[in-house]
C-alpha positions as CSV (number, residue, x, y, z in Angstrom):
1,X,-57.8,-99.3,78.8
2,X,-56.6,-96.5,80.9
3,X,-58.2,-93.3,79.4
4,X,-58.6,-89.4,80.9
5,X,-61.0,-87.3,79.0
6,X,-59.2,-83.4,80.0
7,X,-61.3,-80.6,79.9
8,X,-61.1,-77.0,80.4
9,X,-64.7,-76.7,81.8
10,X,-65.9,-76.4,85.6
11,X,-67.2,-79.5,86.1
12,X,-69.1,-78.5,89.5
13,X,-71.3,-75.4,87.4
14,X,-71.7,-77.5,84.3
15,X,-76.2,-77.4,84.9
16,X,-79.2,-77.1,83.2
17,X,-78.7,-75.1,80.0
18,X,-75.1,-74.9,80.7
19,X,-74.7,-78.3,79.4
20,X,-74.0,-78.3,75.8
21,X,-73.5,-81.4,72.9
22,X,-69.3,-81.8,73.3
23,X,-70.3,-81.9,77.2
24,X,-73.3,-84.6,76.7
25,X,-70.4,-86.3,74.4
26,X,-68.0,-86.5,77.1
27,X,-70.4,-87.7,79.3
28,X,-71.9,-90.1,77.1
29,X,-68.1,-91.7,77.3
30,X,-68.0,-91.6,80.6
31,X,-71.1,-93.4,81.4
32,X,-70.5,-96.3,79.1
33,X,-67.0,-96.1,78.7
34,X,-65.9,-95.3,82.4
35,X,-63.4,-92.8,81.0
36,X,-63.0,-90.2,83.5
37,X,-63.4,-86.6,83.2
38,X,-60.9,-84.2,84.8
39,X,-58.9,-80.9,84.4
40,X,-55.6,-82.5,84.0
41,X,-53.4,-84.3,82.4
42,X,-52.5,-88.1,83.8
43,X,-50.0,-90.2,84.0
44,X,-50.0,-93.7,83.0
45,X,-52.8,-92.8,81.0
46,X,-53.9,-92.3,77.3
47,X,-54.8,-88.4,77.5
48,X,-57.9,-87.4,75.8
49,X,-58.4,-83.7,75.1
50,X,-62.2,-83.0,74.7
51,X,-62.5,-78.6,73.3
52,X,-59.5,-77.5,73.3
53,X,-60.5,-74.5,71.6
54,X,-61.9,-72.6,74.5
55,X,-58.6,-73.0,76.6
56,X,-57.4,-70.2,74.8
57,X,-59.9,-67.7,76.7
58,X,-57.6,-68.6,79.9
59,X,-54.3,-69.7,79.0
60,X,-52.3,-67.6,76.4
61,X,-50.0,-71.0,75.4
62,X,-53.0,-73.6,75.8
63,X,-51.0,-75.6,73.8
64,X,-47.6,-75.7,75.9
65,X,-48.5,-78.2,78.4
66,X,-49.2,-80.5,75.8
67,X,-46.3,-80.3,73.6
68,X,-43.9,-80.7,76.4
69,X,-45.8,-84.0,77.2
70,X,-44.4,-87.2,77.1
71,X,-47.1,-89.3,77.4
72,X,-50.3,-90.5,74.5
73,X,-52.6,-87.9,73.8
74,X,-55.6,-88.6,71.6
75,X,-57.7,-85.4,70.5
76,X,-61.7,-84.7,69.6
77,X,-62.2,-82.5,66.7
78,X,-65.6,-80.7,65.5
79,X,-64.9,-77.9,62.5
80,X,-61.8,-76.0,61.8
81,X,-62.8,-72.3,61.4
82,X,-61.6,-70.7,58.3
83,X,-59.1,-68.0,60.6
84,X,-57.9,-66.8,63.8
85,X,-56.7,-68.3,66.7
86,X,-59.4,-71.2,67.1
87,X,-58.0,-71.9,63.4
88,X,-54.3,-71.9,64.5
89,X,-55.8,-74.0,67.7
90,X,-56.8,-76.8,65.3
91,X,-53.8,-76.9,63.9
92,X,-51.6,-77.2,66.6
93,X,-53.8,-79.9,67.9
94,X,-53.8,-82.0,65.0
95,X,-49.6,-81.6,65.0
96,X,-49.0,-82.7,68.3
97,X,-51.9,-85.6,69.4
98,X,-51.2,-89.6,68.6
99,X,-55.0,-89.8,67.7
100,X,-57.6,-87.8,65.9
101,X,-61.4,-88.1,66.7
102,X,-63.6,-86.7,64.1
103,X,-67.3,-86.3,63.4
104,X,-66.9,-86.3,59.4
105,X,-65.0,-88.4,57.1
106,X,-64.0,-84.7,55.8
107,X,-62.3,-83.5,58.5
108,X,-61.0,-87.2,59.4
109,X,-58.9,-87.6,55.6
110,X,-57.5,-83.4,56.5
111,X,-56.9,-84.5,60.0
112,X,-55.3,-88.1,58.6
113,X,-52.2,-85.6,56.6
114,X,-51.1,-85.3,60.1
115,X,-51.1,-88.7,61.5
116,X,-53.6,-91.6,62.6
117,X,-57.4,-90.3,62.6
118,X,-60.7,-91.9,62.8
119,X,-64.3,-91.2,62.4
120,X,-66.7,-91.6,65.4
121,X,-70.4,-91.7,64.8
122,X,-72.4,-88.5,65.6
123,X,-74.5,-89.6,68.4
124,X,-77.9,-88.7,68.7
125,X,-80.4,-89.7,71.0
126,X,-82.9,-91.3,69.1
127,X,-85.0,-92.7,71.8
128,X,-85.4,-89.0,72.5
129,X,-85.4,-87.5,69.3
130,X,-88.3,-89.1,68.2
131,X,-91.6,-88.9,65.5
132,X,-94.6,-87.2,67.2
133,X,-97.9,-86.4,66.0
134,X,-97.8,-82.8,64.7
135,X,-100.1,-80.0,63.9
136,X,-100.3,-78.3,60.9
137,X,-99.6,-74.5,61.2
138,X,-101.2,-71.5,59.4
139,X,-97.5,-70.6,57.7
140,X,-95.0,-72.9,56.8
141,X,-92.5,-73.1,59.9
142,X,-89.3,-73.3,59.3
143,X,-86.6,-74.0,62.2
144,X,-82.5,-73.2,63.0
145,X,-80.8,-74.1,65.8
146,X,-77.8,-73.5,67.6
147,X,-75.1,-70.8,69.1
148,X,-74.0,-68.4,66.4
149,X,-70.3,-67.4,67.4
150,X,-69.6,-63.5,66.1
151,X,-67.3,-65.0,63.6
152,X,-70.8,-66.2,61.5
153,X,-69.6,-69.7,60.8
154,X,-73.7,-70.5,61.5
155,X,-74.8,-68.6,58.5
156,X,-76.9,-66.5,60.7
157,X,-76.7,-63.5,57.8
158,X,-78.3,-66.0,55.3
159,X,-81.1,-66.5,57.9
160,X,-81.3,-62.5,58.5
161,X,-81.4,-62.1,54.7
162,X,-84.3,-64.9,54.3
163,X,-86.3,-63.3,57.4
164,X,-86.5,-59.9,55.4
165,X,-86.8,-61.6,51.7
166,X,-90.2,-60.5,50.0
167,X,-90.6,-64.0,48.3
168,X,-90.3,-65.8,51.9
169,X,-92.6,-63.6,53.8
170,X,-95.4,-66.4,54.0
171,X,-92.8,-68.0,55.8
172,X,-92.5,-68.7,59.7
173,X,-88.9,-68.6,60.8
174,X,-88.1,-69.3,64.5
175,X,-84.7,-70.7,65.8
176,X,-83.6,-72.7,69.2
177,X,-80.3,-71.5,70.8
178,X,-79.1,-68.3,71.4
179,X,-78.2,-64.9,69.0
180,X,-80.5,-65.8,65.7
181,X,-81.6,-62.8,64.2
182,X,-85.0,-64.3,64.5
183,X,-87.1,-64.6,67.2
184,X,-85.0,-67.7,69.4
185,X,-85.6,-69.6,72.1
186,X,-83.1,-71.4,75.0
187,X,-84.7,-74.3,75.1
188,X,-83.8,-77.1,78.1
189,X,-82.5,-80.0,76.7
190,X,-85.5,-81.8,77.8
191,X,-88.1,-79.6,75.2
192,X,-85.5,-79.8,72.7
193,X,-87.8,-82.5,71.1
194,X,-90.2,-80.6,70.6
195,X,-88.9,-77.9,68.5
196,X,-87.6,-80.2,66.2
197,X,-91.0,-81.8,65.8
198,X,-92.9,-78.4,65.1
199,X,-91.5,-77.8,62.2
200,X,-92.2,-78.2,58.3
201,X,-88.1,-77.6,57.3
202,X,-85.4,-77.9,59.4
203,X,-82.5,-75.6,57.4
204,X,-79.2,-75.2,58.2
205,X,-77.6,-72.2,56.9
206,X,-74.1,-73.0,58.4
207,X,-70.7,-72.3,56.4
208,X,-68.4,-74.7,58.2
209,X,-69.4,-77.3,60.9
210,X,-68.7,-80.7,62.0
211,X,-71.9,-82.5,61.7
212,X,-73.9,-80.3,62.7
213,X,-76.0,-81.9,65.2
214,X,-79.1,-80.5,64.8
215,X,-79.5,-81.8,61.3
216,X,-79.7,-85.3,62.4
217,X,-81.5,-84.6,65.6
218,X,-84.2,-83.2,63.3
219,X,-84.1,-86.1,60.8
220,X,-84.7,-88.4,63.8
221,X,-87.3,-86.6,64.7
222,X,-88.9,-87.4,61.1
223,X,-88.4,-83.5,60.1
224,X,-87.3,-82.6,56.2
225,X,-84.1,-80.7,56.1
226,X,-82.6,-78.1,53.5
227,X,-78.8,-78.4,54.0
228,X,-75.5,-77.2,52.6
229,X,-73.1,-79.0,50.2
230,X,-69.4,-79.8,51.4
231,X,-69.9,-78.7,55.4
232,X,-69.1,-81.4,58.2
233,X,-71.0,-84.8,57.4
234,X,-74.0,-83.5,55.4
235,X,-72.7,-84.8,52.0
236,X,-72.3,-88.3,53.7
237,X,-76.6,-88.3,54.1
238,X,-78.0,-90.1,51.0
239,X,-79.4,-88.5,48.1
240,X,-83.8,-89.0,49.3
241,X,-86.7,-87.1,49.2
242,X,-86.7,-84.7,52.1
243,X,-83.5,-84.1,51.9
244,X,-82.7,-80.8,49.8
245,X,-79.2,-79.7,48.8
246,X,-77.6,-76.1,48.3
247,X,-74.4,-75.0,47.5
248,X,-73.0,-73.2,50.8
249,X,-73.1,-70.0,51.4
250,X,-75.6,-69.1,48.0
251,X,-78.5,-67.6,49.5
252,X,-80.3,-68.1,46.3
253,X,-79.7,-71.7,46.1
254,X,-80.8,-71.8,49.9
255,X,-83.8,-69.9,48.7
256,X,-84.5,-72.3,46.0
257,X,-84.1,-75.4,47.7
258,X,-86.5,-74.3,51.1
259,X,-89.1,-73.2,47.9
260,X,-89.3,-77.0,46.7
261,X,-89.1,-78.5,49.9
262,X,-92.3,-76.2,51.2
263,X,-93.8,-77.4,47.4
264,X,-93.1,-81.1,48.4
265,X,-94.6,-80.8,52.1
266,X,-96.9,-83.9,52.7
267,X,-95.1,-85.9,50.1
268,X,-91.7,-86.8,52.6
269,X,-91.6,-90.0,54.5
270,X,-91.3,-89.3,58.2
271,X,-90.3,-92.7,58.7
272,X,-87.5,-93.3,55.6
273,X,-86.0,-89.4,57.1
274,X,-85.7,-91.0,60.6
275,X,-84.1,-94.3,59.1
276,X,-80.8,-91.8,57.9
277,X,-80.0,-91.7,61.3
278,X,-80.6,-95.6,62.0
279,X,-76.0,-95.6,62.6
280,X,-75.6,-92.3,64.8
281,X,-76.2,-93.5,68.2
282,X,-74.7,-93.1,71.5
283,X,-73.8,-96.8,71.8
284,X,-72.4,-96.4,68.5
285,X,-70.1,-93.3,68.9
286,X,-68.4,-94.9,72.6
287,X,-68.2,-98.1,70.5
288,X,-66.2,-96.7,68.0
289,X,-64.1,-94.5,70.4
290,X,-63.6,-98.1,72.2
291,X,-62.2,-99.7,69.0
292,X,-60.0,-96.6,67.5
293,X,-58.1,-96.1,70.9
294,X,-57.7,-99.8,71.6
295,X,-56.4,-100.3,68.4
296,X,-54.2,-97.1,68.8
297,X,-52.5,-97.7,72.1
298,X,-53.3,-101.4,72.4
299,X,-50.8,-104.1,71.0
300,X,-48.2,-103.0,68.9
301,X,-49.1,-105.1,66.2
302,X,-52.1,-103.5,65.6
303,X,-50.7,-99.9,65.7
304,X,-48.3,-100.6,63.0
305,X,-51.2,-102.0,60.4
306,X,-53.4,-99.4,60.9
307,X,-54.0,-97.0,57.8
308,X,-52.9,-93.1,58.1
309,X,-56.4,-92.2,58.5
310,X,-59.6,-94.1,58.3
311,X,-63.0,-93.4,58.8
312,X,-65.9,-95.9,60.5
């Protein structure tokens, strides 16, 4: 199948830290896949548009070009933020595409009111991401990750309110990433391990996402998490020890469920956390890209049977 992943990145500066997760995704597809990456649209080819968000930074219509476009386009979708333009972005997206890409079964059944949408796994790479001996630290440490955009969609004020909370003061809090209001490290992609290993608690504060990744790259890596109800894929991780539950955005409840999980340290099986993440693979996200576009723009037959939306 004839596919062109279209991107509004340089591809020539994309280096070291500059390389994110929708880049490694893109690359990922391109590697085993053979689904090349480039600025344009194509002809004679299914059109895949890989962050469209950011072409708004450069192009006042980003959308134009691909309304007026006669050809398949197939889209890759993260979160939706709850306002502004990246919010009116997503929306024209989801309108005008053949195909819709999610990381969630969430977003996929919003994205399937609009047409045909499908879940792809998150992939994390578990080879990498890995269990590692660890040392025990004088505090309990307790990690975030991730870029916090100014419109706070990260929950980066529930992690300033727990880094100044009396009752959390015995507490280490560090983050990976950039703009924490903790102490935060860019870490290359290499060390990423690493930090993930460190920790007691991986929490994720975040109030809308589409995975996130770094949930799943710390559960790979054997680490407990504390995570938010109804945001991205979280609610699809199963009910375990080591896996704590708050309702999003309650800082309380955040509170409450890092307190038992710090109680319950030494109790969690490293191995049955890594096992959660036994289906998100790289092999298994370009797999499932390779079945939802083959059965989108393959034979007709099998477009017409297809369901509105459905998730893998």
């Amino acid at each position: 199948m004839n596919v062109n992943i279209v991107v509004p990145w340089n591809l020539a500066n994309l280096k070291g830290r500059k390389v994110g997760a929708i880049h490694r995704f893109a690359f990922y597809l391109r590697k085993r896949l053979g689904w090349p990456i480039t600025n344009k649209l194509r002809s004679g080819a299914v059109n895949y548009v890989f962050e469209y968000v950011d072409a708004w930074k450069t192009e006042a219509d980003p959308w134009r070009k691909y309304r007026e476009w006669a050809g398949p386009l197939a889209c890759y979708f993260t979160h939706q933020e709850p306002t502004g333009i990246k919010h009116r972005l997503w929306r024209d997206a989801a309108k005008i595409v053949d195909l819709r890409v999610a990381q969630s079964a969430r977003v996929a059944k919003v994205l399937g009111e609009y047409g045909r949408a499908v879940q792809a796994a998150i992939p994390v790479e578990r080879k990498r991401f890995c269990l590692a001996p660890r040392t025990k630290a004088s505090r309990p440490l307790i990690g975030v990750s991730g870029y916090c955009p100014i419109s706070g969609r990260k929950g980066q004020s529930l992690v300033y309110e727990l880094a100044h909370y009396p009752l959390a003061r015995s507490w280490k809090i560090l983050a990976a990433g950039r703009k924490w209001p903790v102490p935060t490290t860019m870490f290359k992609w290499c060390d990423l391990p690493r930090f993930y290993q460190q920790l007691d608690v991986y929490l994720c504060p975040s109030l809308c996402e589409g995975g996130p990744l770094g949930v799943f790259e710390a559960l790979s890596c054997g680490t407990p998490v504390v995570v938010p109800q109804g945001v991205g894929a979280l609610d699809e991780l199963p009910d375990m020890p080591g896996i704590y539950r708050y309702a999003v955005g309650d800082f309380d409840a955040m509170y409450r469920a890092l307190h038992w999980c710090i109680k319950d340290l030494g109790a969690h099986d490293r191995e049955a956390l890594r096992a959660t993440t036994e289906h998100m693979t790289v092999e298994a996200f370009c797999e499932d890209h390779r079945q939802a576009f083959e059965i989108a723009f393959g034979e007709e037959k099998t477009m017409h049977s297809m369901p509105a939306w459905a998730a893998s």
